[in-house]
C-alpha positions in Angstrom: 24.5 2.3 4.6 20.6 2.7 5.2 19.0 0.3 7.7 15.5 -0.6 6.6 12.9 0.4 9.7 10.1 -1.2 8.1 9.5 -3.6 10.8 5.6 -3.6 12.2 5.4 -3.7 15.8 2.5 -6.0 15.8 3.3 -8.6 13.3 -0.4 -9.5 12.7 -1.0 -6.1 11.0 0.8 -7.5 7.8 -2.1 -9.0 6.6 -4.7 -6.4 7.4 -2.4 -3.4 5.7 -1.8 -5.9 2.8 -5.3 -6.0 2.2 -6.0 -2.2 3.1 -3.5 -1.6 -0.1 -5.1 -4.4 -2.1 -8.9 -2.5 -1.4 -7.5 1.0 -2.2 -5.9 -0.1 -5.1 -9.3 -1.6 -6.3 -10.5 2.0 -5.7 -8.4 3.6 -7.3 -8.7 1.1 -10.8 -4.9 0.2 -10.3 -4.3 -3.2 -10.8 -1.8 -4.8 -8.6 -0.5 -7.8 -8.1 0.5 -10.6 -5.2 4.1 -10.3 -6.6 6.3 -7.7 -8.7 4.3 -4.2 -9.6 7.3 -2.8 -11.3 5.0 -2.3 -14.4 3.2 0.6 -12.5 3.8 4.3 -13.3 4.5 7.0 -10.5 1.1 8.0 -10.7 -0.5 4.9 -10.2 1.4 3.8 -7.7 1.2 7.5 -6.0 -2.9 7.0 -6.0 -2.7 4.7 -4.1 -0.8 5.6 -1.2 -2.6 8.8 -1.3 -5.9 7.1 -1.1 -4.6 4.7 1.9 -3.0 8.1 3.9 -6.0 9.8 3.4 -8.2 7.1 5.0 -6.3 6.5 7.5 -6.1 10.4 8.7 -9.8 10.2 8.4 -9.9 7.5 11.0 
């Protein structure tokens, strides 16, 4: 069975990627939510972690 290795090694960074996610999103014109985006298609949901890996190669 898959283990999840998820787990942030600084547990303060929680927050700052939540809202790093929240900001691309916003970018993107993806509207997400605090709770359940199971309403969002592939693409959507795509742009937006393409947006945040491509920022954060750029840093």
């Amino acid at each position: 069975m898959a283990r999840n290795n998820n787990n942030l090694v600084v547990s303060e960074a929680r927050a700052v990627l939540y809202k790093f996610k929240m900001e691309s999103a916003k970018e993107d014109e993806v509207n997400l939510k605090d709770s359940y985006n199971g309403n969002l298609t592939a693409r959507e949901d795509g742009a937006v972690e393409r947006n945040m890996a491509k920022k954060m190669v750029k840093a």
